[in-house]
ZADRENNU-390063 format. One record per atom (N, C-alpha, C): residue in one letter; y, x, z. Coordinates in steps of 0.1 Angstrom, whole numbers, plus 5000, padded with zeros to 4 digits. Atoms other than C-alpha are relative to their C-alpha. Example, Ala and Ser with C-alpha at 12.3 -4.5 7.8 and 13.67 -1.06 7.14 Angstrom:
<gudrens>
a498850095000/a495551235078/a501250095000/s498949915000/s498951375071/s501149925008/
</gudrens>
This chain:
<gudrens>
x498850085000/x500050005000/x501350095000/x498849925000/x502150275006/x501150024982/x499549965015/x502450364966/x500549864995/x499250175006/x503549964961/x501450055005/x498350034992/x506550044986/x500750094999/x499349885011/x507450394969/x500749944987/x499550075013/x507650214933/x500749944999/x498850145004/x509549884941/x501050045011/x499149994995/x511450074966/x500349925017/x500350064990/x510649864996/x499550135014/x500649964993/x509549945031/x498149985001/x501650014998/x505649965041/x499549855007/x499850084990/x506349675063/x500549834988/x499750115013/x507449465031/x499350004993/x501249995006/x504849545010/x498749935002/x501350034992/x502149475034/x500249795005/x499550154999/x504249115039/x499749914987/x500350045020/x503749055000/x498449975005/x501750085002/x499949045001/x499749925012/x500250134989/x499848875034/x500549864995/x499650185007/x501348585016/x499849974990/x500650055017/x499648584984/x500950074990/x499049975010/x502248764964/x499750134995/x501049845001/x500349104963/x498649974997/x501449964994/x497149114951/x499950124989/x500749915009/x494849354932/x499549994984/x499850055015/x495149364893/x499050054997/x501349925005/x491749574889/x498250005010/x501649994989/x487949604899/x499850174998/x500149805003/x487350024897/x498749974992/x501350005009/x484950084872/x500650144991/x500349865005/x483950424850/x501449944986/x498650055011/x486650244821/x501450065002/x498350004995/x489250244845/x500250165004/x500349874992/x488650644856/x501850095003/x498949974999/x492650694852/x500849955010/x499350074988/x493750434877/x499450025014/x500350014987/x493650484916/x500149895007/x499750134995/x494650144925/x501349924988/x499050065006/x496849934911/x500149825007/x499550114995/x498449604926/x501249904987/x499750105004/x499749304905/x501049865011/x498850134992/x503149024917/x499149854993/x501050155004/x501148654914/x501349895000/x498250124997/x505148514916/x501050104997/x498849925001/x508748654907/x500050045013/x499549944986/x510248914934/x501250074999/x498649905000/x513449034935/x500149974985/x500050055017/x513849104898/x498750014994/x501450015006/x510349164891/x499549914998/x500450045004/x508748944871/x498449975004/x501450034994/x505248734878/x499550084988/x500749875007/x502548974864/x500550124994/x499749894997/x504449254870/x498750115011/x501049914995/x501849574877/x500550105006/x499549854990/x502049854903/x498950035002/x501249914997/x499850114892/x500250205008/x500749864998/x498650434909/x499650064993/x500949995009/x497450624883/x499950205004/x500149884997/x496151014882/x500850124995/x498949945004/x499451104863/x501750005014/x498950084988/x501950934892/x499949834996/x499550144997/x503250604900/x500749894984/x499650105016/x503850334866/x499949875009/x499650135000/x505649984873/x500349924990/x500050075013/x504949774844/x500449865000/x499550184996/x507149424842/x499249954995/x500650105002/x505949124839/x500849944986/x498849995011/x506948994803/x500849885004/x498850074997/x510148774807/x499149824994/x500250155003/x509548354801/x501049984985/x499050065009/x510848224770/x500649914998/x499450154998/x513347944771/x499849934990/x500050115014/x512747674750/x501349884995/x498650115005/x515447484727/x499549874998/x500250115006/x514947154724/x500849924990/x499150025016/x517447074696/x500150154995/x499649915007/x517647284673/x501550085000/x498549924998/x521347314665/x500749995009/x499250004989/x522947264697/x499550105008/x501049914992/x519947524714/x500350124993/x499149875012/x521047774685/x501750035004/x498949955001/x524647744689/x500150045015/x499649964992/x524647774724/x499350155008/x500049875000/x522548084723/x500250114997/x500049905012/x523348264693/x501150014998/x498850045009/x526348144681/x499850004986/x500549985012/x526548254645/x499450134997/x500449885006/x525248574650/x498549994993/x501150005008/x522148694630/x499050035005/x501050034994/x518848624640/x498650004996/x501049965008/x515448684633/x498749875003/x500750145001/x512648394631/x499050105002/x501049985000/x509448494642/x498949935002/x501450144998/x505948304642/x499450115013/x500549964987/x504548274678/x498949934995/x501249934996/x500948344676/x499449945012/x500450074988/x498548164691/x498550065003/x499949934995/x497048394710/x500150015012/x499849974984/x496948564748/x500850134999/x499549885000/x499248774754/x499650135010/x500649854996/x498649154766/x501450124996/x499349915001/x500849454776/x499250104998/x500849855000/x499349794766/x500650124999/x499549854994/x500050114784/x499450105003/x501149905001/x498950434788/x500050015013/x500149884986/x498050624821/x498950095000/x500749895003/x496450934824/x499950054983/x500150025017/x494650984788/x499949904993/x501050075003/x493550654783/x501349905001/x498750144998/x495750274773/x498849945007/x500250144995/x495049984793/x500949904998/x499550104997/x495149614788/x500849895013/x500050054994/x497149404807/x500149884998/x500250145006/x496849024808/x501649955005/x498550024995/x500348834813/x500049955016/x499950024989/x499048724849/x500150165010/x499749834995/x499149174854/x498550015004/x501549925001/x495149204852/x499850074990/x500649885007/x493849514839/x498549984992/x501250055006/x491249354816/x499250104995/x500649895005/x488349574811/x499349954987/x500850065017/x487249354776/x500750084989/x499049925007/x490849404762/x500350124997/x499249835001/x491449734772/x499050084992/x501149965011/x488249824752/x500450004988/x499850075014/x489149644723/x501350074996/x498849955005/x492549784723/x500250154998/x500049895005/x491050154725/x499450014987/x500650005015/x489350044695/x500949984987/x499350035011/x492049924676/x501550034995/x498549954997/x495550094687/x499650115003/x500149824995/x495850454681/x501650015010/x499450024991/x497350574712/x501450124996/x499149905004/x499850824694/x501649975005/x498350044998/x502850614699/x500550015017/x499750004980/x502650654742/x500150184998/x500049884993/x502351064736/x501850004994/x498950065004/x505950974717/x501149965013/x499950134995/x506650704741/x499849975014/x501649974990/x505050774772/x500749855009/x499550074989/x507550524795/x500249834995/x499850165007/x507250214770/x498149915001/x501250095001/x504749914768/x500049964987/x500150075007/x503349764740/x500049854997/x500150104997/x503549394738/x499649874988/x500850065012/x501149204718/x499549875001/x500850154999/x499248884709/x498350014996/x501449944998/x495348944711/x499649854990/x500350095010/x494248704682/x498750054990/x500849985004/x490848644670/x498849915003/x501450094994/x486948474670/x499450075015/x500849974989/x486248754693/x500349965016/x498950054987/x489048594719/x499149955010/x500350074995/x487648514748/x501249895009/x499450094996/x490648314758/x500549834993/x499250155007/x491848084730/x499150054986/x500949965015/x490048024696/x500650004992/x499449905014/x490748174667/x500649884992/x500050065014/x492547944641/x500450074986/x499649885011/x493148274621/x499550014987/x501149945005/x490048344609/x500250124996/x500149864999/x490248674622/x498550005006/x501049904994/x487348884628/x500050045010/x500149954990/x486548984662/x501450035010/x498949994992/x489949114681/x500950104996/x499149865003/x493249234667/x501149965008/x498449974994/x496549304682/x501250014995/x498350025005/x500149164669/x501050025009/x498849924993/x502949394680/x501249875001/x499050105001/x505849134687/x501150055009/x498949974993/x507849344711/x499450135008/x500749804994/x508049724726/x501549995008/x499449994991/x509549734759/x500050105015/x500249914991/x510549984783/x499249925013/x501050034987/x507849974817/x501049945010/x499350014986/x510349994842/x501249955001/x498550065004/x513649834827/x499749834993/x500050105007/x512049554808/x501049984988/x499150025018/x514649624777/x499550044995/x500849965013/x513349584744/x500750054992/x499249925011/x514349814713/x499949904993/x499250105009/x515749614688/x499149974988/x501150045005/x513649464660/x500250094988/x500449915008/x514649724633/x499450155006/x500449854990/x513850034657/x498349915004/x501450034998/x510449814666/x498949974986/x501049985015/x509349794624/x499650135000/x499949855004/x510050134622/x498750065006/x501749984995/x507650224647/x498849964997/x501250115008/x505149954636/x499850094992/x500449945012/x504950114606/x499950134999/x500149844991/x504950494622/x498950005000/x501750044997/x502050404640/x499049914996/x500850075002/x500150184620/x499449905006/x500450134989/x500649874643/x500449894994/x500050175004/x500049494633/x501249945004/x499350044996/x502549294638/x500249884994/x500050185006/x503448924638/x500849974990/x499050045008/x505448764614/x500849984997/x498450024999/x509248804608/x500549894991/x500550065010/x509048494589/x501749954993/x499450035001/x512848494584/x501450045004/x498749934995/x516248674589/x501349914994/x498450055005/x519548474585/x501149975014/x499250024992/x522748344606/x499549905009/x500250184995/x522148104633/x500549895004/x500050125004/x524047884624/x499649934985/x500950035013/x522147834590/x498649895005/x501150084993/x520147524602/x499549984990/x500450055012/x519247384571/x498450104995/x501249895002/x516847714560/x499550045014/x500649944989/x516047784599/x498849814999/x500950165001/x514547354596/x499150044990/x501049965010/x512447484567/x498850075006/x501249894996/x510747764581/x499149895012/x500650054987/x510047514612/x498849954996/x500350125002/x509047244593/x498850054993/x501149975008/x506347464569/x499350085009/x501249954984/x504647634604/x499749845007/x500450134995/x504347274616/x498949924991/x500650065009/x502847134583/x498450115000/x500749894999/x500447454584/x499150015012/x501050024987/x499447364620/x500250135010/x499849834996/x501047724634/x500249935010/x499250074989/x502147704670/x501650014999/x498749984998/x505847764668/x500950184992/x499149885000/x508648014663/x500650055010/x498949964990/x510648234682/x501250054997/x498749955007/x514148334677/x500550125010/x499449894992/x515548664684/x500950034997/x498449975008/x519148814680/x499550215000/
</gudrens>
């Protein structure tokens, strides 16, 4: 417990308060997979500014605090939910992926999965040494990846892809310990660096351009997709 109350800055005495009340628990089972991590603790609720499934790992390099990824607000009108977040600036349309989401980070030599509740899935983290070369963390070492795990091999949600077994769409690369994301041309670039998947930008214009933003909606609806997301 002590290395929880080093990380988030806390006393030993606050720490030890957190899992007494459910708000601390253990994000991992030890196993020969995990041979990088010494412990690691998982928030099951927001804290302070930490985000729920935010991770506090131990690992055999030092101490990694990996947020929890942020909630996405949802607009319920379109142009009134646009102007009041965007204004007219320029915006990017992305198809959300349906999908479980998963943070992937390095520690030690080795990435691990994490799920958005901050478990250290030993299925994922498999599957994601199988399918993410880890080049971009020796680069990178203090960022997360943040993906959408889509496929038949899902054990969470089923495939409507008709993907093969289990791949991983990049949709956002955010620092561990700040939670800010690089911006979506600095996150292609990379993509395309490292030879990482990535979801669909299905759309760049102003946001106040409803008319072509109602299109894109309206042909992922007709298609059966789950949704978009809008980013500035």
């Amino acid at each position: 417990m002590n290395f929880v109350a080093e990380a988030l800055n806390l006393s030993k005495h606050s720490a030890e308060r957190l899992e007494e009340r459910g708000i601390l628990r253990k994000a991992f089972v030890k196993s020969k997979l995990f041979d990088d991590i010494i412990d690691a603790y998982r928030l099951e609720k927001k804290f302070g500014p930490y985000e729920e499934g935010t991770v506090i790992i131990k690992g055999v390099d030092g101490l990694k605090v990996v947020r929890g990824f942020p909630k996405i607000k949802r607009i319920l009108f379109v142009e009134s939910g646009l102007k009041k977040h965007f204004g007219n600036a320029e915006i990017a349309l992305e198809e959300k992926m349906n999908g479980y989401n998963v943070r992937i980070v390095k520690v030690g030599k080795k990435i691990y999965a994490i799920t958005r509740g901050g478990l250290i899935c030993p299925y994922t983290t498999e599957k994601a040494r199988e399918k993410i070369d880890d080049a971009f963390f020796n680069s990178h070492p203090d960022f997360m990846l943040c993906c959408e795990a889509v496929g038949k091999a899902s054990p969470y949600v089923a495939d409507q892809y008709g993907i093969e077994g289990l791949e991983f769409f990049l949709f956002d690369i955010r620092n561990c310990r700040s939670n800010f994301p690089v911006g979506i041309p600095e996150k292609m670039k990379i993509a395309r660096n490292f030879g990482l998947r990535t979801v669909e930008i299905l759309k760049i214009c102003r946001a106040d351009n409803i008319e072509e933003i109602k299109k894109v909606i309206m042909d992922l609806h007709e298609r059966g997709r789950e949704g978009v997301v809008f980013k500035d």
